[in-house]
N, C-alpha and C positions, 0 to 999 in steps of 0.2 A: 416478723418473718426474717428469713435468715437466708440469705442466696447464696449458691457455690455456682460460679455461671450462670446456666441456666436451669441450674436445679432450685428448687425453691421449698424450704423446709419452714415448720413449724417455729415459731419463737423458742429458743432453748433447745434446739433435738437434743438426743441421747443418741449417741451412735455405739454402736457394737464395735471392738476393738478386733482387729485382722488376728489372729492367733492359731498356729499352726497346730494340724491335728487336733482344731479346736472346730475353729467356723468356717463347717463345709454347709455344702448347702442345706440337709437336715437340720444344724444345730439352729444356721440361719432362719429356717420355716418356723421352729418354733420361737427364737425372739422377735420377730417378725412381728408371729399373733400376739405376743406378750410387752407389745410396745415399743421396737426398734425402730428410730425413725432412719437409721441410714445404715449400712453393712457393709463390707469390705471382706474380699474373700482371704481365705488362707494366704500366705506370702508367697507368688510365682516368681521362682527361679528364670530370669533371662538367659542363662545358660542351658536350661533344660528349656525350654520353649523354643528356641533358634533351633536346638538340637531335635525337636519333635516330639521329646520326652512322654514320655505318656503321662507319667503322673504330672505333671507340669500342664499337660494339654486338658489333663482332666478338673485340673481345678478352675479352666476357665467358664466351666457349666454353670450358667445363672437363670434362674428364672424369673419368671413376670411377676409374679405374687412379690418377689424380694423387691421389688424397686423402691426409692433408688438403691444400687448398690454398684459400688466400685471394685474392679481389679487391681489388684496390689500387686505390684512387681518391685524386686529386690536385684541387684546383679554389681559387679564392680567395674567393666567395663562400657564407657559412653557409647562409642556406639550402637553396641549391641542391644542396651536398653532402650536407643531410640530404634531398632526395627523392631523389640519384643511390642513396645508402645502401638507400634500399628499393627502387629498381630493382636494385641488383645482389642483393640480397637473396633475389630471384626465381627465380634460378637456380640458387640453393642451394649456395654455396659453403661454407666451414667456417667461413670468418671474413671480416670485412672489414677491410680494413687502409687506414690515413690516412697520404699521402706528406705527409712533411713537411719531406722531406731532400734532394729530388732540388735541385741547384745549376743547371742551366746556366740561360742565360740569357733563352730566350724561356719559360720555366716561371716560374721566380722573378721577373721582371721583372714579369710580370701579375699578383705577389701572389699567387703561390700555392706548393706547395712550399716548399724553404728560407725563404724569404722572410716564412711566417709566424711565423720566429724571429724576427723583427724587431716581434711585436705577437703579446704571449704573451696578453693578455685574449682578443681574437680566435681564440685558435690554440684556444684551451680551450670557447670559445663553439662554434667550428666541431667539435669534437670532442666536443662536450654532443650537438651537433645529429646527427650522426651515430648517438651511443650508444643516443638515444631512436627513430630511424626504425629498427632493426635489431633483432631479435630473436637475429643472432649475437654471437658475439664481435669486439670490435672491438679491435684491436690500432694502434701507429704504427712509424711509421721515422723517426728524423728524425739530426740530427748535433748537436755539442755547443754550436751557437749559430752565431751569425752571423759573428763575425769573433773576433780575441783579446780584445777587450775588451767581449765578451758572451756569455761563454761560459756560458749558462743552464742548463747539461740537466738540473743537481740540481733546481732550482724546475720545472722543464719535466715532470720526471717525476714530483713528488708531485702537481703540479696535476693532469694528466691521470689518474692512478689515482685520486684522488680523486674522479672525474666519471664513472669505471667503465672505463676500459681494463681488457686482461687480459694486455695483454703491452708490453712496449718494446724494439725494437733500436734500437740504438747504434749510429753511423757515426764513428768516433772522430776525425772533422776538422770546422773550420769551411764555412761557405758558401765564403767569403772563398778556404779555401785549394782549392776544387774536389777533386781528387785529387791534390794534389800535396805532397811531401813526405812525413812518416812518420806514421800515423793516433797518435793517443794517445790510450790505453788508460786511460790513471790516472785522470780524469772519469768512463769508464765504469764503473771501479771503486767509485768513493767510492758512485756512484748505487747499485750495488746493496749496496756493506757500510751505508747510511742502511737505520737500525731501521723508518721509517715506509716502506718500498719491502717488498712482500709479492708484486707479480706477479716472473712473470719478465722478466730482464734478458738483452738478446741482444747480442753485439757483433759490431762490423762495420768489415772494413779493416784490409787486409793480408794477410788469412791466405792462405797461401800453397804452404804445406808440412805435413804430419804433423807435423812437429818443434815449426815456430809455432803449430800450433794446441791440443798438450800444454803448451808454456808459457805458452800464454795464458790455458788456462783454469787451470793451475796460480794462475798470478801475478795474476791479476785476478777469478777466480773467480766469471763468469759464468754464468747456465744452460744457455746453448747459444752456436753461433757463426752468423752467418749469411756465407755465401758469395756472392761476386758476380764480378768479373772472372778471380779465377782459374778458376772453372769452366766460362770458353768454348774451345772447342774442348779442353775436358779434363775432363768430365762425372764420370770415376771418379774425382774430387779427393775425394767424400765418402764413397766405401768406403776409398780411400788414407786417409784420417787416421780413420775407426773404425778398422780393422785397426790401426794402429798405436797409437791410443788402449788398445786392448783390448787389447794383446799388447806392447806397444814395440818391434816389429819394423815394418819398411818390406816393403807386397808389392813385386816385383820392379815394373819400370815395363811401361806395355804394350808388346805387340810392335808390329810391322807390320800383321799381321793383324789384332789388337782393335780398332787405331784404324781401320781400314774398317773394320770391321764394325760398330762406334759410328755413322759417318758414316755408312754406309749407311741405320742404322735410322733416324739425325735424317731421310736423305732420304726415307726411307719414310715417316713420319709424317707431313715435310713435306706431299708429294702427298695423302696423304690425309685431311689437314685443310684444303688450297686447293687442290689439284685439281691435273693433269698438266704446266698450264702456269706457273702461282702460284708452286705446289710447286717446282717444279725453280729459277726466278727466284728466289725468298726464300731459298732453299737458299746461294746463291752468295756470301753474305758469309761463309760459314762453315768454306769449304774452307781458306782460310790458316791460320786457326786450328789447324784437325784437324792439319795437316801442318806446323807452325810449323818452323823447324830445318833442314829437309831440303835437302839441297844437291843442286843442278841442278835443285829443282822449279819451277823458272816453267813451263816448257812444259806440266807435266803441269797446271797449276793456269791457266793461259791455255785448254784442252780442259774444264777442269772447270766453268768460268765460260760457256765458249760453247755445251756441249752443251744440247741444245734436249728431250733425251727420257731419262727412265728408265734403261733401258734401252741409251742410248748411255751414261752416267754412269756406270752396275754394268759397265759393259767396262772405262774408262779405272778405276776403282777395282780391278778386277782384276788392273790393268796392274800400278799403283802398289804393293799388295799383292806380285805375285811381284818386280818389280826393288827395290825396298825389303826384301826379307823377311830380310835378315842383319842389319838396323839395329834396334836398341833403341832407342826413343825415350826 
């Protein structure tokens, strides 16, 4: 078993990676059903929460089915991050978690995110400030430093346990390299075989497969993995690598039918977390996904992008299910 405070997880979780315009709480419900053992919402702006922001106030919507799941806030100034900590606090999530990893560039640029690899006094002050406004557990995410030649995460990770974190993922790249290239695992390594590292150790980047995620935790020996880009438009990625974790067998891959009926249920959630019009709109980045591979689908995926209702949607996905149904994906 694997403790983060008082949360108490499975040997090994799989956690879902925070990912912006990714994991709202629809995408959430569906890796939920499909074996998410922990979640973290999209990354809340501490400058937009203080401010009331709406989009900011809106991503602190969690539900009871998601637990456990954490709020993730990003921001550049200390302070502020310790009153956003007890604003999200409010809503009672399981933990709160500090982005320290996210790269791009109007994030990091404003000094915050990755960017407070580059000013580890601060990063440790801003994450004191957090610990003390919150009565949860407060966990981070960050990557192994800022470029090659600041690759800090060992002093990165004793400093923050020392100040009361209860967990660390790993994103096994620099700022510098964004997501490019091959994450490396061996930093993430040493952090958790170092005697003074007591919480857990998560890692992050790359995993991909059942296969990668048996040898990673073999070879690096981490407590868990967390998941991020391979589980869009592929939500059962984390009952695919338990089943195989537990058994070293692969389940078959989905049919035709599984994956509508997945994207169904994201559209269903959708709508009824933003309503009939919202819903169907936010829904639309996420059809190429579901359907990656499939040859001849523009047209059906040009219908799925313009339908305006529910209702017209569950036809054209009906469609797609019977003329697709011989295809394994």
């Amino acid at each position: 078993m694997v403790k983060i405070g008082n949360i108490e997880l499975s040997d090994f979780p799989l956690l879902l990676a925070p990912m912006e315009d990714v994991s709202d709480p629809p995408f959430r419900a569906v890796c939920k059903e499909n074996g998410a053992d922990l979640m973290y919402t999209e990354f809340v702006s501490s400058e937009g929460l203080i401010r009331d922001a709406a989009k900011s106030v809106q991503k602190l919507d969690i539900f009871e089915y998601e637990r456990p799941v954490g709020i993730q806030l990003f921001g550049s100034d200390v302070e502020t991050m310790g009153s956003c900590a007890e604003i999200a606090s409010r809503v009672n999530p399981d933990l709160i978690d500090i982005n320290y990893g996210c790269p791009v560039k109007n994030v990091a640029c404003r000094g915050a995110g990755a960017a407070l690899l580059q000013d580890i006094p601060k990063m440790v002050k801003m994450t004191e400030s957090v610990v003390k406004s919150t009565h949860l557990p407060v966990t981070v995410k960050t990557r192994l430093g800022w470029d090659d030649n600041t690759r800090n995460i060992e002093e990165v990770a004793e400093r923050l346990q020392d100040i009361g974190i209860k967990a660390l993922s790993i994103h096994g790249r620099t700022r510098v390299q964004m997501y490019k290239g091959s994450a490396d695992w061996s930093l993430i390594a040493k952090v958790k075989e170092n005697p003074r590292i007591t919480i857990p150790i998560f890692g992050n980047g790359d995993i991909d497969t059942p296969e990668k995620a048996l040898e990673y935790k073999n070879r690096y020996g981490v407590d868990g993995i967390m998941i991020g880009r391979a589980s869009i438009g592929n939500p059962w990625v984390f009952n695919e690598i338990k089943h195989y974790l537990r058994t070293g067998e692969k389940l078959p891959p989905p049919t035709m039918e599984q994956r509508v009926d997945v994207c169904r249920r994201h559209l269903e959630f959708s709508i009824r977390w933003k309503g009939p019009v919202a819903g169907v709109f936010e829904m639309r980045r996420h059809y190429t996904n579901y359907f990656k591979g499939l040859e001849h689908f523009k047209p059906y995926r040009m219908r799925l992008v313009e339908a305006p209702t529910f209702d017209e949607l569950e036809s054209i996905l009906k469609e797609i299910s019977n003329d697709y149904s011989e295809i394994v994906c």
